[in-house]
VEXNUPA-941980 format. One record per residue (C-alpha): residue number from 1; x, y, z; residue in three letters. Coordinates in steps of 0.02 Angstrom, whole numbers, plus 50000, padded with zeros to 5 digits. Layout:
    k     xx     yy     zz    r
  NUM      X      Y      Z  Ala
...
***
This chain:
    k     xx     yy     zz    r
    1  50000  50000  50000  Unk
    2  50067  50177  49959  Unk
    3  50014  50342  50049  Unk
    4  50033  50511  49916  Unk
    5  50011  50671  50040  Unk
    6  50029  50834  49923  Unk
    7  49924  50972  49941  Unk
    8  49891  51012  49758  Unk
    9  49736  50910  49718  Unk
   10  49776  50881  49512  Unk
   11  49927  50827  49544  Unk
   12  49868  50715  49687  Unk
   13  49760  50647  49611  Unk
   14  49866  50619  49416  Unk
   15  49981  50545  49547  Unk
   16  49866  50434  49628  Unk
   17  49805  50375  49453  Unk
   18  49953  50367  49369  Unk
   19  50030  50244  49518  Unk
   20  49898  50144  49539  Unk
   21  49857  50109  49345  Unk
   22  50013  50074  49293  Unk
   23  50095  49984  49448  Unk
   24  49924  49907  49491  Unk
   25  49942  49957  49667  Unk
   26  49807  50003  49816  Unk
   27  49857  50214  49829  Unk
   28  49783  50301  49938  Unk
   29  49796  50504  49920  Unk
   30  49772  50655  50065  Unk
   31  49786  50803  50027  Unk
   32  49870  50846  50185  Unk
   33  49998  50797  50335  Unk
   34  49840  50780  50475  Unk
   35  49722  50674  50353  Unk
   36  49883  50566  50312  Unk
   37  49927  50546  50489  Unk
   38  49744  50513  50521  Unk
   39  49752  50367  50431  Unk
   40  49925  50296  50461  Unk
   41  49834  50142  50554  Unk
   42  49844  50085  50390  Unk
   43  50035  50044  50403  Unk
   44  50085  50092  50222  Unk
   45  50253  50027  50127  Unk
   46  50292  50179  50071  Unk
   47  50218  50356  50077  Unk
   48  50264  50478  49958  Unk
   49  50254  50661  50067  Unk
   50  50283  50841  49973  Unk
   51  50421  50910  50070  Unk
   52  50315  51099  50054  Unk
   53  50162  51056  50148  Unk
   54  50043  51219  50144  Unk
   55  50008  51264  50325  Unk
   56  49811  51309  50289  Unk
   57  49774  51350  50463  Unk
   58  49906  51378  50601  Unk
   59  49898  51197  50667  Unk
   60  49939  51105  50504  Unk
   61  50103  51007  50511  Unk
   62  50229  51059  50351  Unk
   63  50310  50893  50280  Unk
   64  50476  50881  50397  Unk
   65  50323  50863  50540  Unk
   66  50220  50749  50464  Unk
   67  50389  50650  50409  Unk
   68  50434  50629  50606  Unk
   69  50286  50576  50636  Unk
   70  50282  50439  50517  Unk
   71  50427  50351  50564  Unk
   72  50397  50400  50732  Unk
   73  50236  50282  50722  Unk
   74  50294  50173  50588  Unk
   75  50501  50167  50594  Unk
   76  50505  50040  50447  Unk
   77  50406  50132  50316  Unk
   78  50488  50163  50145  Unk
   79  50485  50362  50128  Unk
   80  50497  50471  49956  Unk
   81  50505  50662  49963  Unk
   82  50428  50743  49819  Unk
   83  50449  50953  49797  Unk
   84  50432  51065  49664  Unk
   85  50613  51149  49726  Unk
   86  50765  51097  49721  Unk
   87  50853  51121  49904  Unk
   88  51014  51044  49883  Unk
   89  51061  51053  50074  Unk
   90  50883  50996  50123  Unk
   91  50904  50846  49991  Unk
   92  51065  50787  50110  Unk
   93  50971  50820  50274  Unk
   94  50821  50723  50206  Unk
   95  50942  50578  50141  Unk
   96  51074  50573  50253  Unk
   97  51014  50609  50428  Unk
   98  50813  50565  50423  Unk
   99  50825  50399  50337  Unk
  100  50731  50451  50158  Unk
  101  50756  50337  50031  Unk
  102  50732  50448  49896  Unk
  103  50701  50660  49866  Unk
  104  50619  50664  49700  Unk
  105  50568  50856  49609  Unk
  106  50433  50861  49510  Unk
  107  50446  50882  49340  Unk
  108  50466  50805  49170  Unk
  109  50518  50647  49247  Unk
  110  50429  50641  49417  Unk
  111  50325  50512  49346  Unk
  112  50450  50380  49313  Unk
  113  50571  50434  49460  Unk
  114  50442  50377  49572  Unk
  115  50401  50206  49467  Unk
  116  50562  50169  49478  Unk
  117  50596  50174  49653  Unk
  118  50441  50111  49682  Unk
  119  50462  49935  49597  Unk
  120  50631  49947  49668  Unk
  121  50576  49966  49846  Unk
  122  50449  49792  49806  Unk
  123  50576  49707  49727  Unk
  124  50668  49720  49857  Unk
  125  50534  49695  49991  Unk
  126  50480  49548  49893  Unk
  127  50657  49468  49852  Unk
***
């Protein structure tokens, strides 16, 4: 099972298509860190979290919060950061010292970035 959290609802939900057509996988998509956490019961594989969460209302957790919290709760789920910036200091914090396996931009090749290291992560979960 994946988790997307983004907070733009096209591409959430292109995303959420796009993953589940063509890796034939059960997606589920929130459109923010609370309604993701909400439902982390669920004990995804991997959750793919925007790394620029909007803050809507002063209580909303941006993506390094929501991050925390899933391994926190879940310390063996597969995490991909997805951003529409480039932070090439955050990309080493992200990698290096809070265990993300992969800090994906979106663009061009978001899409098959995050196919990749998707049937990656099962091969390897299933190998």
């Amino acid at each position: 099972m994946i988790f997307v959290v983004d907070d733009e609802p096209i591409f959430l939900e292109m995303l959420k298509d796009e993953l589940a057509e063509d890796l034939r996988l059960d997606v589920h998509a929130y459109s923010s860190g609370e309604e993701c956490l909400d439902n982390i019961y669920l004990h995804p594989d991997v959750v793919i979290l925007d790394h620029n969460l909007s803050k809507s209302n002063p209580d909303a957790k941006d993506g390094m919060e929501v991050l925390e919290e899933i391994q926190r709760q879940i310390p063996d789920v597969v995490i991909i950061i997805l951003t529409g910036q480039i932070y090439p200091h955050v990309t080493f914090d992200y990698i290096m010292e809070k265990d993300v396996y992969k800090y994906i931009v979106k663009g061009e090749t978001a899409f098959d970035d995050l196919k990749e290291a998707i049937d990656i992560i099962i091969q390897k979960k299933s190998g």
